[in-house]
N, C-alpha and C positions, 0 to 999 in steps of 0.2 A: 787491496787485493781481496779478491770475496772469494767463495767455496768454488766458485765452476775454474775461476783462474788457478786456485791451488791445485785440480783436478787437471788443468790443461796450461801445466808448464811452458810449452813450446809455442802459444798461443793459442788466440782462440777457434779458429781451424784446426788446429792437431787435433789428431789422438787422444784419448785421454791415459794418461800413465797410472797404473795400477800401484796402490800404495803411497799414490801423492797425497790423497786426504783421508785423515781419520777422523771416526765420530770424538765427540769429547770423553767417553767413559775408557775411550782406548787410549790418551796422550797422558802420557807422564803430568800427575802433577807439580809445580812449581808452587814455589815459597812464597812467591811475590811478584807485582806487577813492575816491580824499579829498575827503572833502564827506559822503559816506555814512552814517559814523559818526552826524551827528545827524538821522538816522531813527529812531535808540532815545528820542527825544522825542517820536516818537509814542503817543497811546495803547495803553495795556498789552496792547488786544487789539487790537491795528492787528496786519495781514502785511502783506509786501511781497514781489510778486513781480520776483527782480532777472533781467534780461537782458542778457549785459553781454558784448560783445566787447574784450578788453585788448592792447595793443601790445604790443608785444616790442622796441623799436629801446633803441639804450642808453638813453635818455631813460626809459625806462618802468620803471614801478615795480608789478611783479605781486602788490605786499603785498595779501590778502585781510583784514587786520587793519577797516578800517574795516566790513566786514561781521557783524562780532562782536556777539551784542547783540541785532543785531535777528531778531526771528521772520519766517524765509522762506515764503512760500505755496510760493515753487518757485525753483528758480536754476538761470537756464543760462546754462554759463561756458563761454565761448568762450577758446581761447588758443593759447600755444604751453605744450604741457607736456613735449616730450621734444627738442627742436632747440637743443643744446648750446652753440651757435656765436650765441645770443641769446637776451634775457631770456625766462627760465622758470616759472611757476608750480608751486610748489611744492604736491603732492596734501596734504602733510602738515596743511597749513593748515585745509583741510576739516573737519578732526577738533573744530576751533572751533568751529564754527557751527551757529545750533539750526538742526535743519530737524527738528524734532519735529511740526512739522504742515504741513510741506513734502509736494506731490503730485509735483512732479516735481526731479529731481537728472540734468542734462544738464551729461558733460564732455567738450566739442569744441574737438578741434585744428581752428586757425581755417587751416592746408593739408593737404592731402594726406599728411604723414609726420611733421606733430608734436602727435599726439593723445597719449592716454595708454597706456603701454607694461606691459607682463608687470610688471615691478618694481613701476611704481605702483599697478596694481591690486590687487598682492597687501597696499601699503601701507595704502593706503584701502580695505579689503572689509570691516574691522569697522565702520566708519561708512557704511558703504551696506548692509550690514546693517540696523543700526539705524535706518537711515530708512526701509528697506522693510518694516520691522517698527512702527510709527510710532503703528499704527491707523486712519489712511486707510482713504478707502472702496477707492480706486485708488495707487497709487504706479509712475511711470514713470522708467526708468535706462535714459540715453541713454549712448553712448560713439561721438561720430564723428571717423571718421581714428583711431582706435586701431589698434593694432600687441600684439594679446594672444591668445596660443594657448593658454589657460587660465581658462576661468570659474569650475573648481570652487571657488576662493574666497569665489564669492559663495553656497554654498548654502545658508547659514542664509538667502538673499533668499524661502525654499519655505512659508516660517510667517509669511511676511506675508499679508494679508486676498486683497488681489489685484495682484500684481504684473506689471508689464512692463519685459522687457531688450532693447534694443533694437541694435545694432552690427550694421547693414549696410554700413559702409566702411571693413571690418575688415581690415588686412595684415599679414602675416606674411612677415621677412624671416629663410629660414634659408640661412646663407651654404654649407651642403653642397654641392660643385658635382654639377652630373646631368651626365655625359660621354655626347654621340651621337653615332654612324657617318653618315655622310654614305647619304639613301638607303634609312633603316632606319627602323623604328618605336622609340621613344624607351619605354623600360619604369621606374618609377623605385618608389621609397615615400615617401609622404609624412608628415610628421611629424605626430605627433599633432593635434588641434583637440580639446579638452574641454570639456565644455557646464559648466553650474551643478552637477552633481548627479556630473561625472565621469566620464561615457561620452563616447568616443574617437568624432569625429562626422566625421572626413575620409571615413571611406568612402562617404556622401556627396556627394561632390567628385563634377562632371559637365561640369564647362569647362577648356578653356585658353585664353588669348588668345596661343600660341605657335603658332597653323597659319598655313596658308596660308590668304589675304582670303577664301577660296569657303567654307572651313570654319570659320569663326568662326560658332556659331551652339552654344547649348544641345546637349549630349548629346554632345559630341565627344570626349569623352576616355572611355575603356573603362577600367571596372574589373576589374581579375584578382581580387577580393578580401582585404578588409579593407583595409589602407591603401595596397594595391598599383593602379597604374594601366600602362595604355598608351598612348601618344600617335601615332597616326597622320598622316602630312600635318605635317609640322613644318616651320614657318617655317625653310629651313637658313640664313638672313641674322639670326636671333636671337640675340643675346646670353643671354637671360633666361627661363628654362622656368616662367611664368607657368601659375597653374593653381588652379580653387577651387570656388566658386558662380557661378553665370551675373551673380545681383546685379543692377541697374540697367544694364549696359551695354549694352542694346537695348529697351529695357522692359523692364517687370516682365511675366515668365511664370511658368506653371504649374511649381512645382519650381527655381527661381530662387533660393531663396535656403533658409534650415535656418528651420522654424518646428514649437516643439514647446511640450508642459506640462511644468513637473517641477515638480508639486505645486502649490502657487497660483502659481508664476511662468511666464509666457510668457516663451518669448525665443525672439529671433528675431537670424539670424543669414548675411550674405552675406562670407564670407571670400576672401581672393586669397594666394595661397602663393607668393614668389618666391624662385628659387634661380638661379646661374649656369650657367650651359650652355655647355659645351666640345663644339664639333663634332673630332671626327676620320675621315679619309680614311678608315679603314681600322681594325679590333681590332689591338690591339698587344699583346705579349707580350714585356719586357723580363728581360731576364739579368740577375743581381748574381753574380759571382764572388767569395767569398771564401775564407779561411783555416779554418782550425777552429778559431782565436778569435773568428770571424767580422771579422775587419780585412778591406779588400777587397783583394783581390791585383791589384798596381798592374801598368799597362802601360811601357813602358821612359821614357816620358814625365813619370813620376811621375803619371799620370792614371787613376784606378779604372779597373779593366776591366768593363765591360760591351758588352750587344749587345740590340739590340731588331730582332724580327721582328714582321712586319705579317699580318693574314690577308686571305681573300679578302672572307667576312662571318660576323657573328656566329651561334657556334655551330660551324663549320669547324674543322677536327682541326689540331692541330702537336703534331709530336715535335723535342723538343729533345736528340735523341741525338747526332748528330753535332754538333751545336752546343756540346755539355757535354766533349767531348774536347779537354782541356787536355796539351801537353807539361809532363814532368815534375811532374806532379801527378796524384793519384786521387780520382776522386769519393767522397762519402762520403755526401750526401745521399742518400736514399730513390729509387729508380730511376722511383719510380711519380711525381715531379713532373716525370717529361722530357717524361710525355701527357698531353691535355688538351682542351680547346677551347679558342678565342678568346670573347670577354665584350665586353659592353659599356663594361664598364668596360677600363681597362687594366690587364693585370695587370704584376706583378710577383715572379719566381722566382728566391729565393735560391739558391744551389748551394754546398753547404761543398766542398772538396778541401782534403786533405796533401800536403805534399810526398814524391814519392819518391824514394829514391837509389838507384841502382843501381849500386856500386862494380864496380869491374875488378879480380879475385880473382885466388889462385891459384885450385885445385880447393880446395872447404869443405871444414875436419878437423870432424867434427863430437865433441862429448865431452858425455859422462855425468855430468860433475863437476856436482855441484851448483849449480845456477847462482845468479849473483849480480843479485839487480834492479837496474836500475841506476834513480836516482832521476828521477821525469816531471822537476822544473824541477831538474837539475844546477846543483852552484856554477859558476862563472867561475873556469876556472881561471889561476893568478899570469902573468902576462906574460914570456915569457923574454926579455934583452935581446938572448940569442946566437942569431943565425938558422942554423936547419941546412937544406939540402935536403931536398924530403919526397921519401921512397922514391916507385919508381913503381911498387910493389907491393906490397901489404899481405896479410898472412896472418892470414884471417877467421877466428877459432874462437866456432863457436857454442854457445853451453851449451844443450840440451836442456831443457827445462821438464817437469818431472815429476810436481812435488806443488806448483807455486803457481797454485789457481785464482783468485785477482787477473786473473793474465795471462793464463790459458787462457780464462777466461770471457769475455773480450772480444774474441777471435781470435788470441792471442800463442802462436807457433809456439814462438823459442826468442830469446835475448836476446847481442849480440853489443856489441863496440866497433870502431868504426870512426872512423882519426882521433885518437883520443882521445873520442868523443862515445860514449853509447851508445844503440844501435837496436835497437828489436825486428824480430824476424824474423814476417812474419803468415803465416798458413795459407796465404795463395795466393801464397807465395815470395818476396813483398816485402820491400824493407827500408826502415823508416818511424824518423826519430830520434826518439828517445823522449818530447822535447819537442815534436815534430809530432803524436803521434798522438792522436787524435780517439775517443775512446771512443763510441760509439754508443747506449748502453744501463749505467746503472749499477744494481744489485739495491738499492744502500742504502735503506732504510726510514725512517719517522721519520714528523714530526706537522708539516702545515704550516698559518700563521694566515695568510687571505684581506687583501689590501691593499682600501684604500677606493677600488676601482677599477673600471668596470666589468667584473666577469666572465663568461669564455665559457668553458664547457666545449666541447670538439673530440672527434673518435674518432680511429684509428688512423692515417686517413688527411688529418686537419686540419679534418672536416668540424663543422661544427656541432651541438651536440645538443640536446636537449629541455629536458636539467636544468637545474637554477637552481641558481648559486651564491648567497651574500650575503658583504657584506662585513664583516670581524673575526670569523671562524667556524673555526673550526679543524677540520681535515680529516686522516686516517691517508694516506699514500702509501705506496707499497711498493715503488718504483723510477724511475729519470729516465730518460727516454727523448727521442732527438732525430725530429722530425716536418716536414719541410720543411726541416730546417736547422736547426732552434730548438727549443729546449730546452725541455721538458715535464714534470709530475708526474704520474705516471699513481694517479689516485683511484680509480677501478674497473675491471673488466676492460676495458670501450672508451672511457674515458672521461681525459682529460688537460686540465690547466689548466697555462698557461704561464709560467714559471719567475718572472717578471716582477711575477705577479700576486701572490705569496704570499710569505714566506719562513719558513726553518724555526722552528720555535716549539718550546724545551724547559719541560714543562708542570713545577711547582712540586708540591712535596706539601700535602695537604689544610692549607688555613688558615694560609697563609704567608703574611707581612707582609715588609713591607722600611720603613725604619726612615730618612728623611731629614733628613741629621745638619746641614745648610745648606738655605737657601731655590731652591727646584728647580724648573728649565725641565722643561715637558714636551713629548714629542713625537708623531708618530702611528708607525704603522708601518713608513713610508719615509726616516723620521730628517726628517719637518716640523716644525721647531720652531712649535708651538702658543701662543695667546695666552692663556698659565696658567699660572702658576707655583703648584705648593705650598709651604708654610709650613717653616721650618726647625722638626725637632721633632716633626713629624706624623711617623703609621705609619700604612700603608696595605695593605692585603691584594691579592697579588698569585697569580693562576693561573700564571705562569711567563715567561719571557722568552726575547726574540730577539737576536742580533747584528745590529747598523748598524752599517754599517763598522768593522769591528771593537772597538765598542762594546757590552758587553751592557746590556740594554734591559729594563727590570722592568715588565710589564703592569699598571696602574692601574684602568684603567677600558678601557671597549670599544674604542676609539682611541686609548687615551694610555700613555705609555710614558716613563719618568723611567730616566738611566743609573743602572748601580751606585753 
């Protein structure tokens, strides 16, 4: 029996009787499907259409097992599919049951937030597939109270005769917070929404329910383009930057909700996108003080040094020049992050600095002799037990740098000891110990393999670029370079990837094997040990290997990596 027959008792010419059929959120729900099972003693070409709301209290038992068997006309299954804290119905069950001459397949969370989620749908899309493939004249796919920012799993549903999808109480919880100024218009991007077929449908998007009571009403939210929006009149007592399809929340109107074809499927679609929303008084613009190992350089407190400045509103200019004047230290970062604007968001600016010494000399001898480098990370020298007085003057001699471009190519004047320690002497008359100093720029060359991570290519000044990296790809660099603070691989002439994302890759010569003489973990790039082991005894053809922590690393496959 399917929905039009429970609506029209007396047959299919009658009347229809008021009260014969209820949606699923209106029927009592039941503990359990048992009893069910002997419906397959019906005859062979008996359907049965089921309707069926299921409990969730510990008592309840969401086994779909007694529905096995029998051939469904239609089934809508009401429940809890995603609220972890009570009994669940498991999608996987589904994959049971004929619904080879099933016209409708409806799966409703019986509240508001425990319908079926991203994971399930991707679990269950080959069986809804095949039921909207079925050969029906009609086949309809409900999903109410779902939580799925992704249809295109369903697109083989496009080779069905004639299909409908239906998810108008569609939410999407992405926990990104959206930060506003107190006062200001709220600018944000929304995350993708994909239909059946895989086109990015948020732009779209024409509501919020985050304004104020006068502006709650269809067309209030401005698009900048593509999944870019602006929100004017914003609720400032909101927690929650609510924002989607207008949907049922006042009637249904024109452009209310996403209604399209892709191919013989209709779907139809009213989405609400929520994220956290952080008000601030004011754009801020926070200091990070560090080292040129990047450790933070602590205040006497033992407490990281920072400093956070506020602006007036966003888009307002701050220079952090006097702000960036530290005693007994020199900046090193790039001069061009002290200007700026204030942002929406809050930012945050690293600042490297070394330390300088400025000893109390005689007058410098300077000498010719050939000088001697002294090593960046010196041993520790032996501990003396016998204390002597330290002179209170020290006679500097600087050796002249003549023929080592190591040191002249990164600003090194000439190379002295002071102490016992040794310093370089830099072009603008500093004296930096040789362990402080912060190279800025190295020329080393080499080959680096892309981590499984998202990548950003930047330009000289941090900004963002066009290109696309991928991940496990191997790329030429031709020097390191520091950009904010942080360390970079410059790929093309304005083009740098961050030190983080990649590491260096020494390539193997043509049709090289590596040969594993025990049973071998593997790993990915970033030394993750993977759930693989190879065989003791196999040989395996490898392009070349990386160091993990001082592990070298023999490339197997595209992510996978077995030690020496």
């Amino acid at each position: 029996m399917n929905s039009y027959e429970l609506a029209h008792p007396n047959g299919p010419t009658s009347s229809p009787v008021p009260g014969a059929y209820i949606s699923d959120e209106d029927s009592t729900p039941i503990e359990s499907l048992d009893g069910m099972q002997y419906l397959t003693l019906l005859p062979a070409k008996s359907t049965v259409g089921v309707q069926v709301n299921l409990a969730s209290d510990p008592k309840a038992n969401p086994d779909l097992t007694p529905l096995e068997g029998i051939k469904l006309a239609s089934l809508d299954l009401a429940g809890n599919f995603s609220d972890s804290t009570a009994k669940e119905i498991d999608v996987s069950q589904i994959s049971n049951l004929d619904l080879s001459v099933a016209g409708t397949l409806d799966l409703e969370g019986n509240t508001d937030t425990n319908g079926i989620t991203q994971a399930e749908l991707d679990e269950v899309a080959p069986t809804i597939n095949k039921f909207a493939n079925n050969g029906q004249g009609f086949n309809m796919i409900e999903f109410d109270n779902s939580s799925i920012s992704d249809f295109s799993p369903l697109k083989g549903t496009e080779t069905g005769k004639s299909v409908m999808i239906d998810a108008v109480s569609n939410t999407i919880t992405d926990k990104t917070p959206v930060y506003a100024v107190d006062g200001e218009p709220i600018s944000f991007t929304a995350p993708k929404f994909l239909d059946p077929s895989g086109v990015d449908l948020a732009p779209q998007y024409t509501y919020s329910g985050s304004t104020t009571s006068a502006d709650l009403k269809n067309g209030n939210l401005t698009s900048d383009g593509g999944d870019k929006f602006t929100l004017t009149n914003a609720d400032p007592t909101a927690k929650t930057l609510s924002y989607g399809n207008y949907g049922f929340h006042n009637g249904f109107t024109k452009g209310s909700m996403i209604q399209e074809n892709v191919g013989n499927t209709y779907f139809e679609s009213a989405t609400t996108v929520n994220q956290p929303l952080i008000w601030q008084a004011h754009p801020t613009v926070t200091i990070k003080y560090v080292s040129s190992t990047g450790a933070p350089i602590m205040k006497k407190k033992g407490v990281p040094l920072t400093k956070t400045l506020s602006g007036t509103k966003i888009g307002s200019a701050f220079d952090l020049a006097a702000d960036s004047r530290l005693d007994g230290y020199k900046l090193t970062s790039p001069a061009k992050l002290l200007k700026g604007a204030y942002t929406q968001d809050p930012q945050t600016i690293t600042l490297k600095y070394r330390k300088v010494a400025k000893p109390h000399t005689k007058p410098v001898a300077e000498s010719t002799t050939p000088s001697v480098k002294p090593a960046v990370k010196p041993a520790k020298k032996p501990v003396s037990k016998t204390k002597h007085p330290a002179p209170a003057r020290e006679e500097v001699v600087i050796h002249t740098l003549t023929n080592d471009p190591d040191l002249t190519e990164i600003g090194v004047h000439g190379t002295t000891v002071i102490n016992g320690k040794p310093f370089y002497l830099l072009t603008d008359g500093e004296f930096v110990e040789a362990n402080d100093y912060d190279a800025v720029a190295s020329t080393k060359t080499g080959v680096l393999i892309t981590h499984n991570v998202p990548l950003k290519l930047v330009d000289s000044e941090g900004k963002p670029v066009s290109e696309k990296l991928y991940p496990s790809t191997k790329w030429k660099y031709d020097r390191l370079v520091a950009i904010g603070g942080e360390a970079y691989y410059r790929l093309a002439s304005d083009e740098y990837l961050a030190v983080d994302s990649a590491t260096a890759f020494t390539p193997a010569p043509a049709k090289a094997k590596v040969h594993l003489s025990a049973k071998t973990a593997v790993y990915d790039s970033q030394g993750k040990k993977l759930r693989l082991t190879l065989p003791a005894g196999s040989t395996w053809r490898t392009d070349g290997c990386i160091m993990v922590d001082g592990v070298k690393m023999y490339r197997v496959a595209t992510n996978e990596y077995v030690p020496a």
